[in-house]
C-alpha positions as CSV (number, residue, x, y, z in Angstrom):
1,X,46.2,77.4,-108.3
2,X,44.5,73.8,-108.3
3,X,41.8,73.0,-110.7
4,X,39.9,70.0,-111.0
5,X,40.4,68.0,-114.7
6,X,38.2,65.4,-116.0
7,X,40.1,62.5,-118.2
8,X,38.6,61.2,-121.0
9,X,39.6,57.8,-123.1
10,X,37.8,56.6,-125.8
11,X,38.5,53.4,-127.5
12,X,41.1,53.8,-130.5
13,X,42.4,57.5,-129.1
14,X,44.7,59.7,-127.1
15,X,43.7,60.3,-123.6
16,X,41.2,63.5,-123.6
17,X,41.4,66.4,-120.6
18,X,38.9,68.8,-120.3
19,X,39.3,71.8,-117.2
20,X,35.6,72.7,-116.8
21,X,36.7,75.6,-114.5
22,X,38.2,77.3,-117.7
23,X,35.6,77.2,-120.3
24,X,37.4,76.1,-123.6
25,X,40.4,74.8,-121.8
26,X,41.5,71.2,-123.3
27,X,44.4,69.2,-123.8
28,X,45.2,65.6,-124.7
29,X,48.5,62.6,-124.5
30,X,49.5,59.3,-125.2
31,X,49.3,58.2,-121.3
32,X,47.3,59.8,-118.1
33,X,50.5,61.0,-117.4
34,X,51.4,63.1,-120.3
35,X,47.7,64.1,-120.4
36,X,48.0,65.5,-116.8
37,X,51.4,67.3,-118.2
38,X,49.7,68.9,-121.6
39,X,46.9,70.0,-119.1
40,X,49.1,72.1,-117.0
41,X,50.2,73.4,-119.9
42,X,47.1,74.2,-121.7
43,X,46.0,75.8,-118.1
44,X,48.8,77.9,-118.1
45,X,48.1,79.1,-121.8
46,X,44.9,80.1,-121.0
47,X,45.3,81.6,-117.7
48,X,47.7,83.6,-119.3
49,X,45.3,84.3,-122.4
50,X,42.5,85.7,-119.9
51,X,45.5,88.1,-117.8
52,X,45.9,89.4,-121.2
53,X,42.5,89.9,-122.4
54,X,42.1,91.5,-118.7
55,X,39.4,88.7,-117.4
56,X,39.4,87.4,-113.9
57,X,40.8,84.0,-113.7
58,X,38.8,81.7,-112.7
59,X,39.3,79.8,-109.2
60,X,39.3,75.7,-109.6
61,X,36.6,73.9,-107.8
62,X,35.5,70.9,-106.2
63,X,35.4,68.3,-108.2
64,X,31.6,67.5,-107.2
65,X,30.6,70.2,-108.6
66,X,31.2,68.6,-112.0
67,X,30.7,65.1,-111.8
68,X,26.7,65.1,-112.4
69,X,27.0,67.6,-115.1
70,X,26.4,65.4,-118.1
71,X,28.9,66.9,-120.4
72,X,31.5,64.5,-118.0
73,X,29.6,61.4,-117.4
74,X,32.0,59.3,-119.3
75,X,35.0,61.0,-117.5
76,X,37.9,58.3,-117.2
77,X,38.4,59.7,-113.9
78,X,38.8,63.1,-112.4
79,X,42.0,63.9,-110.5
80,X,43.1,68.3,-109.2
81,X,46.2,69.6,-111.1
82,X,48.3,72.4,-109.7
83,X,49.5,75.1,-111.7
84,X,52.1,78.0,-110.3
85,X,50.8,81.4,-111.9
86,X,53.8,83.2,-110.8
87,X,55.6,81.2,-114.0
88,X,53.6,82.7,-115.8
89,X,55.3,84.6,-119.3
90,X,55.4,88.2,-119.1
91,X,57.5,90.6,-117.3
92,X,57.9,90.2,-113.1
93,X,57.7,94.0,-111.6
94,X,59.6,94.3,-108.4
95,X,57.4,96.3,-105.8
96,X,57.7,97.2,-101.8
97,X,54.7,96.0,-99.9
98,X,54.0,96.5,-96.3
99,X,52.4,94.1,-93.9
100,X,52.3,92.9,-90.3
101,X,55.4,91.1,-89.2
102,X,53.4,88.5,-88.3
103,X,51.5,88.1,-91.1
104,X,54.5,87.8,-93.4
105,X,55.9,84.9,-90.3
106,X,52.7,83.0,-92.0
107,X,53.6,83.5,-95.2
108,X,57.1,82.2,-95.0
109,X,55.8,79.5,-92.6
110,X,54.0,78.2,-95.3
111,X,56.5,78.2,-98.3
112,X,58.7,76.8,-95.9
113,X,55.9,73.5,-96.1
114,X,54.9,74.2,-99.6
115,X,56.1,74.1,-103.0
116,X,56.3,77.6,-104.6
117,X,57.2,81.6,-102.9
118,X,56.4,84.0,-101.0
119,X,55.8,86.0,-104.8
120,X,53.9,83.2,-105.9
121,X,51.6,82.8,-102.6
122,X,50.9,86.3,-102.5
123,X,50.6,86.6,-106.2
124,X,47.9,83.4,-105.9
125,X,46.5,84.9,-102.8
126,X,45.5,88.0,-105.1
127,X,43.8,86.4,-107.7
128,X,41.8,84.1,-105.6
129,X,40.5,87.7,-104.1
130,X,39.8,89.7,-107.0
131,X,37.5,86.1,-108.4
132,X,35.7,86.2,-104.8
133,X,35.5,90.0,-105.0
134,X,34.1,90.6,-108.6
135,X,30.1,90.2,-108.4
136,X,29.9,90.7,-112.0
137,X,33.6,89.3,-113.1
138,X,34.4,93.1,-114.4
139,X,37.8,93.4,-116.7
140,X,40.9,94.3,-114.8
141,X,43.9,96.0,-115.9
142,X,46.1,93.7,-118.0
């Protein structure tokens, strides 16, 4: 999952990231670096906080859609982070699914180009459908 980070520096302090895709989601380092590396971390906390509170994770936008909100006009600079949900903690449940050959060629085509699995795509692939999906952002089952 990519989300969009803003990075804040202030004179005399750490550099600041905040995820405005993930309400309540910061982090902070010593360089841009380690602040990009405490974000992913931080992301995966609370990604993994709202699975088990039963939210509906939030999808990352564009980064546009934050710059003119004033909460990050003094924004270092923005840059995307990607995060894989399938390492996620928690138990992995091994299930059978059934698709169209070709459908699962595409899959594999694209793991075969891209970091991550075919768990991992399809396990992405859900959650970016149940955000699209959920009018009112209903709790799911944890």
């Amino acid at each position: 999952m990519r989300y969009p980070v803003a990075i804040h520096k202030d004179p005399d302090s750490d550099y600041g990231v905040t995820v405005p895709d993930l309400p309540g989601c910061f982090s902070a380092g010593d360089s841009v670096d380690d602040a990009v590396n405490n974000a992913i971390e931080a992301i995966e906390c609370h990604v993994e906080g709202l699975l088990v509170d039963g939210e509906v994770i939030p999808l990352g936008t564009a980064i546009e859609t934050h710059k003119e909100n004033s909460d990050f006009a003094d924004a270092y600079v923005w840059l995307f982070v990607d995060v894989d949900l399938s390492k996620l903690s928690g138990e992995t449940k091994r299930f059978n699914v059934t698709m169209p050959e070709r459908i699962l060629s595409q899959i594999d085509a694209y793991v075969d180009t891209h970091p991550g699995s075919r768990s991992g795509v399809l396990a992405e692939a859900a959650i970016e459908y149940i955000a699209t999906h959920s009018e009112d952002k209903p709790k799911v089952a944890a």
